[in-house]
N, C-alpha and C positions, 0 to 999 in steps of 0.2 A: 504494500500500500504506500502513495505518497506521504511523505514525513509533512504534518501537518501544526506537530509539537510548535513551531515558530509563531501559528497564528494567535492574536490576540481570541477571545474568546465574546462574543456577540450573539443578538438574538437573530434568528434566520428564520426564514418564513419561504412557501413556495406551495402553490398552486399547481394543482394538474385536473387534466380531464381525459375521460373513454367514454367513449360511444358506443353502444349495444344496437342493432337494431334488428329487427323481426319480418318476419315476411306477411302476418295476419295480426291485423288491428287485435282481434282478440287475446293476442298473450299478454297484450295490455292490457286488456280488462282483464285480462285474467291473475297478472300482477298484481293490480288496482283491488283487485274482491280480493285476494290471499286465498286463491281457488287452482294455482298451480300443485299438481300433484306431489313435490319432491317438499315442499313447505312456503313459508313467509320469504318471498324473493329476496327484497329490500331489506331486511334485518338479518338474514342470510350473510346477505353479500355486504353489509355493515358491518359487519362480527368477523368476516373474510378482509376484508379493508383495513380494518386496525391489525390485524395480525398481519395482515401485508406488511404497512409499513414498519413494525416492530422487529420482523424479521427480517429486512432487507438485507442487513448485514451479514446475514448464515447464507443467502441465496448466493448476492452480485460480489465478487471475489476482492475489486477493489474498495466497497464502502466498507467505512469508518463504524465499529459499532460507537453507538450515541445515547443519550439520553432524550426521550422524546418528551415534551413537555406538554403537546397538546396536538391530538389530531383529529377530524372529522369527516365524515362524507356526508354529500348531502345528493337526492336524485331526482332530476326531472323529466317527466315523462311526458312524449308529446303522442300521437298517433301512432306511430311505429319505433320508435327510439326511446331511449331510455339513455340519459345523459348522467354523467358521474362526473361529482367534482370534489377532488381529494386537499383539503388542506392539512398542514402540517408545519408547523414550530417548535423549535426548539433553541437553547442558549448555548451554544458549543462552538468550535473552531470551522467548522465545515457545513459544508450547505445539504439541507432535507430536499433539495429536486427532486434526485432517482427512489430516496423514500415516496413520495409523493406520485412520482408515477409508479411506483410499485405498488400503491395501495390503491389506485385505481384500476392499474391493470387486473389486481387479483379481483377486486369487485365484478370486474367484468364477467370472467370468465367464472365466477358462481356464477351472477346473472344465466352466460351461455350456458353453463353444463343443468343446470335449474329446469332451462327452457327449453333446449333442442329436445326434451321425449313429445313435447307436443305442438312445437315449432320448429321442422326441419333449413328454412331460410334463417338462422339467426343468425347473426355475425357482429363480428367486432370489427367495427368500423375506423377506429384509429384510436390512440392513447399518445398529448401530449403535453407539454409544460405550456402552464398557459404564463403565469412570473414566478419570480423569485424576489427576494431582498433579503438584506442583511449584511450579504459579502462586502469586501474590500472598494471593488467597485462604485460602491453606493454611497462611500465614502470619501470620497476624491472630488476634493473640486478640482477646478479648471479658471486658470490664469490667461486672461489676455496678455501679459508680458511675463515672462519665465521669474519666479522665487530668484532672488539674491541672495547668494550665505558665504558665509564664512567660516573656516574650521581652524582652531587653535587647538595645538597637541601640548599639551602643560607635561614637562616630566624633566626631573633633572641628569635622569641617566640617557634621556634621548639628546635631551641639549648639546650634553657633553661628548656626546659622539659613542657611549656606551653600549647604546641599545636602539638595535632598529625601529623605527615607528609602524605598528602596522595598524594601532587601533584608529590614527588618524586619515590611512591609505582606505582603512575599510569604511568609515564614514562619508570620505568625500564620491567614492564609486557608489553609494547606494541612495548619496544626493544628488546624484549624477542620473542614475535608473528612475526616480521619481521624474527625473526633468528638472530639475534646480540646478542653475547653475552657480559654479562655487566657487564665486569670482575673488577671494584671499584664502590664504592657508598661511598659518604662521607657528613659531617655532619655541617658547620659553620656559626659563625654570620654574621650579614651584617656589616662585618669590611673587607673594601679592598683590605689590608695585606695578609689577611687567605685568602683571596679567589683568589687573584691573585695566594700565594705559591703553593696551592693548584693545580690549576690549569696547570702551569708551571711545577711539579711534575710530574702530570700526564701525561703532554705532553712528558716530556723527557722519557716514559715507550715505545716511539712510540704508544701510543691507536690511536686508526682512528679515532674517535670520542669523541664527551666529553660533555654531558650536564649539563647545571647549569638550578637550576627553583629557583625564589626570588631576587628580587631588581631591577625588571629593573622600576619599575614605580616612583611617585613623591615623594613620604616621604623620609621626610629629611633622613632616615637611606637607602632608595634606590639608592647603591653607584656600582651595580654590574656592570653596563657598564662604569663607570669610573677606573675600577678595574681590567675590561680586554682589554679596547682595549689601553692599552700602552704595553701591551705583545704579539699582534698579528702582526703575520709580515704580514699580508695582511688583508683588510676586505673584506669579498663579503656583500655587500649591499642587492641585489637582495633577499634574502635570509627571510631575515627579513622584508623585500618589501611586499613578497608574504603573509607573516604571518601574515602582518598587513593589508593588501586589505583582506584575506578570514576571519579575525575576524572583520573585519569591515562591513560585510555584517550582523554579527550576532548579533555584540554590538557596538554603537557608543564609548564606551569608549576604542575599541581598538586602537584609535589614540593616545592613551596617554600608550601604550608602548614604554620605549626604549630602547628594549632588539636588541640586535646586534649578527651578526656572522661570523667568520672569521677563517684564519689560523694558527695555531701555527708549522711551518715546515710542516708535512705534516697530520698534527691533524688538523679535523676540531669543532671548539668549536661555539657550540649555547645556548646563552641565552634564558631561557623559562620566561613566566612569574612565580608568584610564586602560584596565585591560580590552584584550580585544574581543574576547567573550562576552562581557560585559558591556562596550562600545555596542556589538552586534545587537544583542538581546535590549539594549534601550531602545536602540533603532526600530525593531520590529515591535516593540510595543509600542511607540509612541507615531510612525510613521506607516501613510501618508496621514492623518487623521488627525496631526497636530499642526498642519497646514493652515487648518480653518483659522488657525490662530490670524494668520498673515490674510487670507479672506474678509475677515474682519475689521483688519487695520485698513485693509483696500477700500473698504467699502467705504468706511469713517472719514478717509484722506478725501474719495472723492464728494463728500456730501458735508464737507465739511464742518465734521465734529470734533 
């Protein structure tokens, strides 16, 4: 199965539908009265439906077992058809679609096998996704001129030529894969001075964005959030919230980041840690979906707030 461990965790929602149809008006009415010989079609293929989509994961070799949190069918019956529509939600890392048509499909085919002892024309007329929501996608906005950023690597053993940087290599490539481009990239020790200047520098360029990776944790030379947040004129909290709940699912020792993020006018600046594990896993927790932030500032700058 695709490794999915990296996703953040959200609610997902998705929609399907199958089509039954008959070749004699009568298996609908015959539906309709609960005068089909084999039993109750529709609570039948209800009670089939939910056990569809709960099992999808023992059937289709690549789904994800999941926790379902709420599913339903519901059935409309016209002249000759008999329409299914499966919804299904859930809070998890990955999307209910093929849940969703698997709980339609299996409705169906109760429905068929119900009905063919006394409707040889039945069939299954198609099964498909009518939407979806939740994913990643849904979350992205979209920038008439490309995100500005900035990435500062804070470390003293990279400064001094000791250790190669890679937590700042793997930051600016995956502001790069967003579509942001990452018009500085800078270099200093963990001295508070240099990194506050720095900082403040770049903020006054107007960048949307600004990241620093090194010093948020406990060694005594880890001074990076005492270094920026006297330069923020707002902090958002939440932010960093998030980054320390989804790395705390993966390492207990994400509770001992304390890396912070906040405003500089209308630059938003986030502390990473400085490993490159670390670096990664804030990225995928907090990106693309802390864009909006910059979304926000866009919209304020042109309505003049």
């Amino acid at each position: 199965m695709i490794d999915i461990t990296h996703k953040p965790t959200t609610l997902r929602e998705a929609t399907a539908t199958a089509l039954v149809t008959v070749g004699d008006p009568a298996s609908i009415a015959a539906i309709r009265g609960k005068k089909v010989p084999k039993g109750d079609v529709l609570e039948s293929a209800r009670v089939a439906a939910l056990l569809g989509v709960k099992r999808t994961a023992e059937l289709i070799p690549d789904c994800h077992p999941m926790p379902i949190e709420h599913a339903e069918v519901t059935f409309d019956l016209s002249e000759q058809e008999v329409l299914i529509t499966m919804r299904v939600r859930t809070i998890y890392r990955t999307g209910v679609e093929v849940e969703a048509m698997h709980g339609a499909s299996i409705a169906a085919l109760t429905i068929y096998d119900m009905l063919k002892p006394i409707d040889k024309s039945v069939a299954i007329a198609g099964i498909r996704l009518v939407e979806k929501s939740g994913g990643k996608s849904d979350r992205v906005d979209r920038f008439d001129v490309p995100v500005k950023a900035a990435v500062l690597v804070i470390s003293d053993s990279v400064s001094s030529g000791k250790k190669e940087d890679k937590a700042g290599v793997a930051i600016v490539e995956r502001l790069k894969g967003l579509g942001v481009e990452v018009l500085e990239s800078g270099l200093v020790p963990d001295e508070p001075e240099r990194i506050a200047e720095q900082v403040k520098a770049w903020a006054s360029q107007g960048l949307d964005l600004i990241i620093t990776t090194g010093g948020t944790g406990l060694s005594p030379r880890d001074r990076t959030p005492e270094a920026i947040a006297p330069i923020l004129d707002r902090e958002v909290p939440g932010i960093m919230e998030a980054a320390r709940s989804y790395g705390q699912e993966r390492t207990p020792w994400a509770m001992m980041s304390r890396g912070l993020a906040g405003m500089i006018g209308r630059t938003l600046v986030i502390t990473l840690p400085g490993s490159t594990r670390g670096a990664k896993e804030t990225m995928d927790a907090l990106f693309p979906f802390v864009l909006h932030v910059v979304k926000v500032q866009e919209h304020a700058f042109r309505h003049g707030q």
